[in-house]
C-alpha positions in Angstrom: 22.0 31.4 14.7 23.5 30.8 18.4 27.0 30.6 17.5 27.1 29.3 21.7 25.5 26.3 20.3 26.0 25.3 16.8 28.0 26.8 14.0 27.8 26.5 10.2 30.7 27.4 7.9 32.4 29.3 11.0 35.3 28.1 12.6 36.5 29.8 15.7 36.0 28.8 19.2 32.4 29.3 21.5 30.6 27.0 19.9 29.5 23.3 20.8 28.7 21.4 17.4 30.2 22.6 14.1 28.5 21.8 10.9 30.6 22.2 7.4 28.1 23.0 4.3 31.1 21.6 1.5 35.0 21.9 1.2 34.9 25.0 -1.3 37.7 27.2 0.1 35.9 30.1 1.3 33.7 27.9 3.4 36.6 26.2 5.7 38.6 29.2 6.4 39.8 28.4 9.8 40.0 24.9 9.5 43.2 22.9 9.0 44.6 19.5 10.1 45.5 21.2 13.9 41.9 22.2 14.2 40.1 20.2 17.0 37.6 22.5 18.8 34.7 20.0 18.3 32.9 17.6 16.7 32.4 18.5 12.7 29.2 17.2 10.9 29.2 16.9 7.1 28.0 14.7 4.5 29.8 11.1 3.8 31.1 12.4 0.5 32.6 15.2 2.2 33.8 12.7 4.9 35.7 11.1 2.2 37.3 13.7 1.0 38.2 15.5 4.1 41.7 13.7 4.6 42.8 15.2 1.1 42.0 18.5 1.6 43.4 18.4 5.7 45.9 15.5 5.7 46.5 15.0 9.0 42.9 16.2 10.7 41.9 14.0 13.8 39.2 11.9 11.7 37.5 10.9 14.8 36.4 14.5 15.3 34.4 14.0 11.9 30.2 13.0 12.1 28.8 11.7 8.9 25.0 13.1 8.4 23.4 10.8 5.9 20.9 12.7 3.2 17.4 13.0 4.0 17.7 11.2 7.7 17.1 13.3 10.8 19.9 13.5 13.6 20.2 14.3 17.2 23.1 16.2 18.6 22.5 16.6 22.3 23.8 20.3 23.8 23.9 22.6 26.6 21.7 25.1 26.7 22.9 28.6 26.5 19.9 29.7 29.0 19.2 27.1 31.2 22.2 25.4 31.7 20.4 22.3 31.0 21.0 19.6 28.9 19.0 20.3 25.0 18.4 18.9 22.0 18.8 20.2 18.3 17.2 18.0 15.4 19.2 18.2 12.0 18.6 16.8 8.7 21.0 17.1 5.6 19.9 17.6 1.9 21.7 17.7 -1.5 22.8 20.9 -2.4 23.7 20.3 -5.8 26.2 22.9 -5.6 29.4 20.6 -5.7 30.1 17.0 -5.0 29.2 16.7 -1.0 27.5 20.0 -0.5 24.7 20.1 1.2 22.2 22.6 3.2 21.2 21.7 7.0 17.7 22.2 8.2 18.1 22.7 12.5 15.1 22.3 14.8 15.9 23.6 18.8 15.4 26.0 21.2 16.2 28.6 18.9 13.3 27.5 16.9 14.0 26.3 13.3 16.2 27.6 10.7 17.3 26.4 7.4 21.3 26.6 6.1 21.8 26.9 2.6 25.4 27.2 2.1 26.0 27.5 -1.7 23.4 25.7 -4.0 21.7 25.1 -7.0 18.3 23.7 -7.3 17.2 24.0 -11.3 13.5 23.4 -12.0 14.2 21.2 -14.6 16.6 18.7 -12.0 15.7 15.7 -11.2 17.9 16.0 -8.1 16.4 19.5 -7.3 13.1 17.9 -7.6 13.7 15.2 -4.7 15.4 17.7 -2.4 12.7 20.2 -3.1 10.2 17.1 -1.5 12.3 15.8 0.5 12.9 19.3 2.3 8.9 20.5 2.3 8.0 16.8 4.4 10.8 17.6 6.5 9.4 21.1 7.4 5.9 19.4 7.2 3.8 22.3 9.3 6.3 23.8 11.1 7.5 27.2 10.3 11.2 28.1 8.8 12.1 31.3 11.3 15.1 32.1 9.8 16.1 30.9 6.4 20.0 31.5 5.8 20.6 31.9 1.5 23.0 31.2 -0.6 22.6 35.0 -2.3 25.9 34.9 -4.7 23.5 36.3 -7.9 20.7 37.5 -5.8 19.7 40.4 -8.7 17.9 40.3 -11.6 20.6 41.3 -13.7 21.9 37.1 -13.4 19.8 35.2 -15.2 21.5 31.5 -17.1 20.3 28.7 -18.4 20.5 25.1 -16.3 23.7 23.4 -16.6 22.4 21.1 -18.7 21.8 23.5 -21.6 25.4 25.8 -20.7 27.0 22.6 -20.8 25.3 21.8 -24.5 27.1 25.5 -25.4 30.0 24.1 -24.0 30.4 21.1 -26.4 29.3 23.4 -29.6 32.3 25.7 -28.6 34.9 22.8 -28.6 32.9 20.9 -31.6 33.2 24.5 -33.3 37.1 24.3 -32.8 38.2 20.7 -34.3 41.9 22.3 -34.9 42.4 23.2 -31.4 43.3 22.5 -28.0 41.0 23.7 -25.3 41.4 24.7 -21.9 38.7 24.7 -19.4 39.2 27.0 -15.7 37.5 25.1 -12.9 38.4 24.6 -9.3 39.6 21.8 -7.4 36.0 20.7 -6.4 33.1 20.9 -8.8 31.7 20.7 -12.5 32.6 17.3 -12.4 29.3 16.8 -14.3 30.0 19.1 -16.8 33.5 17.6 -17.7 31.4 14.2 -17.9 29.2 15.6 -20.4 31.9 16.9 -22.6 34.2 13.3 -22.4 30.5 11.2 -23.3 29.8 13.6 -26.3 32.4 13.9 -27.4 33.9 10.6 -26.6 37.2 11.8 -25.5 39.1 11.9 -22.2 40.1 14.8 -20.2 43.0 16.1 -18.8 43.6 17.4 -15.2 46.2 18.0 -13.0 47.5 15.4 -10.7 45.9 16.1 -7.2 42.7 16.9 -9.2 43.2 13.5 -10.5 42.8 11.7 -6.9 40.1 13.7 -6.6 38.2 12.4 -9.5 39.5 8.6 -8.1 38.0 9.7 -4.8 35.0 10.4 -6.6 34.5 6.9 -8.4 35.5 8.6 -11.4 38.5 6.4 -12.9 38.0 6.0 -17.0 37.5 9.3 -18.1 40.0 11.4 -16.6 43.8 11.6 -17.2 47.4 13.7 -16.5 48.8 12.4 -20.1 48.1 15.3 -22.1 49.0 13.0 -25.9 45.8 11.2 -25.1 43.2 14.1 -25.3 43.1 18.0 -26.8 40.7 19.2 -24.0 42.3 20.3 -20.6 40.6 21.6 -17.1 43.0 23.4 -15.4 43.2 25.2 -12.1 41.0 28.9 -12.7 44.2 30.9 -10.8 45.9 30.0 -13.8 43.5 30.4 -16.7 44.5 34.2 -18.0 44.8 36.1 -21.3 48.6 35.7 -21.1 48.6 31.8 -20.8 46.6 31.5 -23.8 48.9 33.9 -25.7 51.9 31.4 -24.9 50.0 28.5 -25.6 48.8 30.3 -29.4 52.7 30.4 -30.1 53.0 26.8 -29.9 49.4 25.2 -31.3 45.8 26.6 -32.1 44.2 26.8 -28.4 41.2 28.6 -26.8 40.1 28.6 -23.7 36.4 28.3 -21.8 35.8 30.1 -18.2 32.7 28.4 -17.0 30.9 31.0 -14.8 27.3 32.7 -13.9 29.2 36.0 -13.7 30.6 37.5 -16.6 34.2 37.4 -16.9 36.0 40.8 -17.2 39.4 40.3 -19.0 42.3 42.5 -19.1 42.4 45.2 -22.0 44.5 43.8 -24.8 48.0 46.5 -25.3 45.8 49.5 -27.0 43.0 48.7 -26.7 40.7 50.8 -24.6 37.8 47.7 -24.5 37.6 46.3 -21.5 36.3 42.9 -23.0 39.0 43.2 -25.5 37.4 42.3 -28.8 33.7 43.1 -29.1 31.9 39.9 -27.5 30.2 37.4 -29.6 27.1 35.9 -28.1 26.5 32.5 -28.6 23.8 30.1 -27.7 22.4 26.8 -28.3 19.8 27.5 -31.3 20.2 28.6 -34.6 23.6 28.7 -36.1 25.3 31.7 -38.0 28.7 31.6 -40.0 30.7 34.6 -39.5 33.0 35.3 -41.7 36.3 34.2 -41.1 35.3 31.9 -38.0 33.8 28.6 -37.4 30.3 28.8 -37.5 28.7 30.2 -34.0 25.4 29.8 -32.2 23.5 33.3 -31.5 21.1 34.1 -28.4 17.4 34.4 -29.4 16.2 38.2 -30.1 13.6 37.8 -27.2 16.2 35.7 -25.1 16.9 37.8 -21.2 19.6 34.5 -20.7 23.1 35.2 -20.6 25.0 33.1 -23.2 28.2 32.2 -24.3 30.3 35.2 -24.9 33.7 35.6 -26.7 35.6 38.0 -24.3 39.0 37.9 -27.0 40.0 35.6 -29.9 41.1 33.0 -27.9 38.7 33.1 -24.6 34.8 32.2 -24.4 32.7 32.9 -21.1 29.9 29.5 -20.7 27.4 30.9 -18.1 27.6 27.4 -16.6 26.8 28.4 -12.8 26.6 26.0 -9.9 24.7 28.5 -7.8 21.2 29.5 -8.6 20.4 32.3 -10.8 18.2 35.6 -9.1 14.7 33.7 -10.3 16.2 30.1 -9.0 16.7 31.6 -5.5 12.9 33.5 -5.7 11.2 30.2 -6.1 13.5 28.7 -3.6 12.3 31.6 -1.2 8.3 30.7 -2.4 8.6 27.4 -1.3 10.6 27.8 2.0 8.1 30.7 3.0 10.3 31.7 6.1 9.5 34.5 8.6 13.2 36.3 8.4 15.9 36.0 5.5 19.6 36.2 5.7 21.8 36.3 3.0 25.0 34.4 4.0 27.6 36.2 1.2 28.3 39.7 2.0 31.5 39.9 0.5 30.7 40.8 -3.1 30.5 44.5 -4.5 27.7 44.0 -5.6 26.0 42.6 -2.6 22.7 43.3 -2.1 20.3 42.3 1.2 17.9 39.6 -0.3 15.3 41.3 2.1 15.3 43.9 -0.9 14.0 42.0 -3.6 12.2 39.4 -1.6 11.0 40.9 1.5 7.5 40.9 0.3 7.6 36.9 -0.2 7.8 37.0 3.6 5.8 37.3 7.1 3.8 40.5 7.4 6.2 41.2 10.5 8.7 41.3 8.6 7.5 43.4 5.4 6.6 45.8 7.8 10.1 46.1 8.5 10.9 47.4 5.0 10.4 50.5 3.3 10.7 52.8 0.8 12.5 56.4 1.8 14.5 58.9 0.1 17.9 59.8 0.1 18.6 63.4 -0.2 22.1 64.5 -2.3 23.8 67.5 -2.2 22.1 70.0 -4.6 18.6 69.0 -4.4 19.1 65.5 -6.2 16.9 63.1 -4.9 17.7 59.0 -5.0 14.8 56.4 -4.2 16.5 53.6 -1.9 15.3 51.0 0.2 16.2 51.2 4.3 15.5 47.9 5.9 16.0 48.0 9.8 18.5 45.7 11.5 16.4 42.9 12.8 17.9 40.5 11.3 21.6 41.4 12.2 23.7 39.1 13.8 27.0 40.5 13.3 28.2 42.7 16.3 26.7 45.9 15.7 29.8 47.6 17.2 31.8 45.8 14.7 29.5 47.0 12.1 30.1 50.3 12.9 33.7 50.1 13.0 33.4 49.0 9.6 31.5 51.8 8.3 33.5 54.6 10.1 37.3 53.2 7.6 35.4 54.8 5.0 34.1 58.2 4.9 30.7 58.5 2.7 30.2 55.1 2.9 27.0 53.4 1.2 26.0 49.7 2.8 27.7 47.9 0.0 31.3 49.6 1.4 32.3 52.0 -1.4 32.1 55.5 -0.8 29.6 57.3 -2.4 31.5 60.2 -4.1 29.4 60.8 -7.8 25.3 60.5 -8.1 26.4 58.0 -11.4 28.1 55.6 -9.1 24.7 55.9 -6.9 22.6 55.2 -9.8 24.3 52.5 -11.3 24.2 50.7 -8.0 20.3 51.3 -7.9 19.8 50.2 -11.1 21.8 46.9 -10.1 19.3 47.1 -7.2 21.8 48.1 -4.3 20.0 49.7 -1.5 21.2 53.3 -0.4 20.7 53.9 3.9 19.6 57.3 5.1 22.5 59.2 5.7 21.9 61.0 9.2 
């Protein structure tokens, strides 16, 4: 994308218009209440609660895009000089309350913005972005298509919220005795936390700034900070750990759920070599079984490939309640889109791998041509199938790139340094692509 022009999620200087996806911390790094280098687009529920999270920001710097409604934002072209136009339009993310994903007509040509999302098959929401977001693209072609690639492998594969949060009320129904404690952030599965106070028909606790959030929301009934009126808590995830749970065990009966797509590694009880601490019991929502000794527990289906709920330690459950989209989520997103060029836009993750990989066939011939199949030749005759995909699509500095590569010797693309053939393997079975090695 021409950072000269527009930029998404970014938040240095060079460029003219800045567009913010949602207020999720790792997508406003850069802002803060000082920042003023131009005008900042976002959604009106982001709008609203923008003075929270930056008290103090110049508000007049802020540009509501409504949902579904195309925008002009008139420029200066990088190559003429000339004055230009770039047509945007907004859609619901689904991701958390005010995210959304920015479709960009120019110059440049067209590109699509994910940021993070979630667009279930079964949602009705999903189902009128999905259309809304076709008729917007209408017969043009989407030359770039920036994804939201956080479980872009085949190894994550959850239920819709809907059901996780269904496993969610059978864990707390399963525990009538105890208090729970739920890890969320500051922003998102509100939804969830609805579902449990209607089913249940109970309110919820949270923690005062998260509180005015909710209010913010429209949210006014069902949350509150008095914690005699309700045995179900969300707290902040920093402090969700092992160790908290232990303290609170001393003084009443308490478990605690981590709703997550990833599965959440805990730390080793004292002498115990398990990194999951107790073996992990799998739960889901179908047929009960009574274990002895424990309130009775749902099991995943024999022929079941979804994660389910899994009991990391006697006191801990792991809901695979995800507000991004699972691996086959994103390859039907990529179906419908049909771009010419993909871009994954989280690169941060050690398990990151280029989306080109797995869906580099679902694009332009141009591009598949781009990608193949070679071998990687290790020490001693071993020999590793990997995928090499060439650089087109780079828009990082390639100098910086480099720089990167050089602070490790050995590197691989993902940034760890290839020092055994099992740390190669297990990357290639997670599908992590291996580049030739000059």
């Amino acid at each position: 994308m021409d950072r000269s022009m527009i930029s998404v999620d970014r938040w240095s200087d060079g460029s003219q218009a800045y567009f913010l996806t949602h207020l999720h911390a790792d997508h406003t790094s850069g802002l803060s209440p000082e920042w003023n280098r131009g005008p900042l687009f976002c959604s009106r529920i982001t709008a609203k609660l923008f003075p929270f999270k930056f008290p103090g920001f110049k508000l007049s710097l802020l540009r509501v895009l409504e949902i579904g409604q195309w925008h002009s934002v008139s420029l200066v072209s990088r190559t003429t000089g000339s004055a230009t136009t770039v047509d945007v339009m907004a859609f619901d993310a689904h991701h958390c309350p005010g995210a959304v994903m920015y479709l960009f007509r120019g110059e440049f040509g067209c590109m699509l913005f994910t940021g993070d999302f979630r667009w279930e098959p079964t949602s009705t929401r999903a189902q009128i972005g999905r259309s809304m977001l076709l008729n917007a693209i209408g017969n043009d072609k989407v030359d770039i298509l920036y994804l939201d690639n956080t479980y872009c492998n085949p190894s994550y594969s959850f239920p819709s919220r809907e059901v996780a949060a269904k496993q969610v009320v059978d864990v707390i129904s399963s525990h009538p005795k105890h208090d729970i404690i739920i890890g969320i952030d500051s922003l998102g599965k509100e939804d969830l936390l609805i579902h449990i106070a209607r089913v249940l028909k109970i309110k919820i606790w949270v923690w005062p700034e998260r509180l005015q959030i909710m209010h913010l929301l429209g949210f006014h009934d069902i949350f509150t900070t008095k914690t005699s009126l309700t045995r179900v808590r969300a707290v902040p995830r920093y402090s969700f750990s092992i160790e908290t749970l232990e303290g609170l065990n001393e003084m009443r009966p308490t478990i605690g759920i981590m709703p997550s797509g990833l599965p959440w590694l805990v730390k080793p009880l004292e002498g115990n070599t398990n990194v999951l601490g107790s073996s992990p019991s799998i739960f889901c929502h179908g047929s009960k079984l009574n274990v002895k000794g424990r309130s009775p527990m749902y099991m995943n289906k024999p022929n079941g490939n979804c994660r389910a709920v899994e009991r990391y330690h006697e006191y801990m459950y792991s809901v695979p309640y995800s507000d991004h989209s699972c691996f086959a989520e994103i390859k039907e997103f990529v179906k419908i889109v049909q771009p010419t060029n993909l871009k994954g836009i989280v690169s941060s993750s050690s398990s990151y791998v280029d989306p080109l990989y797995h869906f580099g066939r679902l694009l332009g011939e141009k591009l598949q041509s781009q990608c193949s199949y070679r071998n990687f030749d290790r020490k001693g005759g071993e020999r590793v199938e990997a995928a090499y995909t060439k650089s087109a699509l780079r828009i990082d500095d390639s100098s910086k790139a480099g720089k990167k590569r050089s602070r490790t010797k050995g590197d691989d693309v993902l940034g760890v340094q290839a020092s055994s053939r099992v740390r190669i393997l297990r990357r290639l079975r997670r599908g992590a692509k291996i580049l030739e090695l000059d």
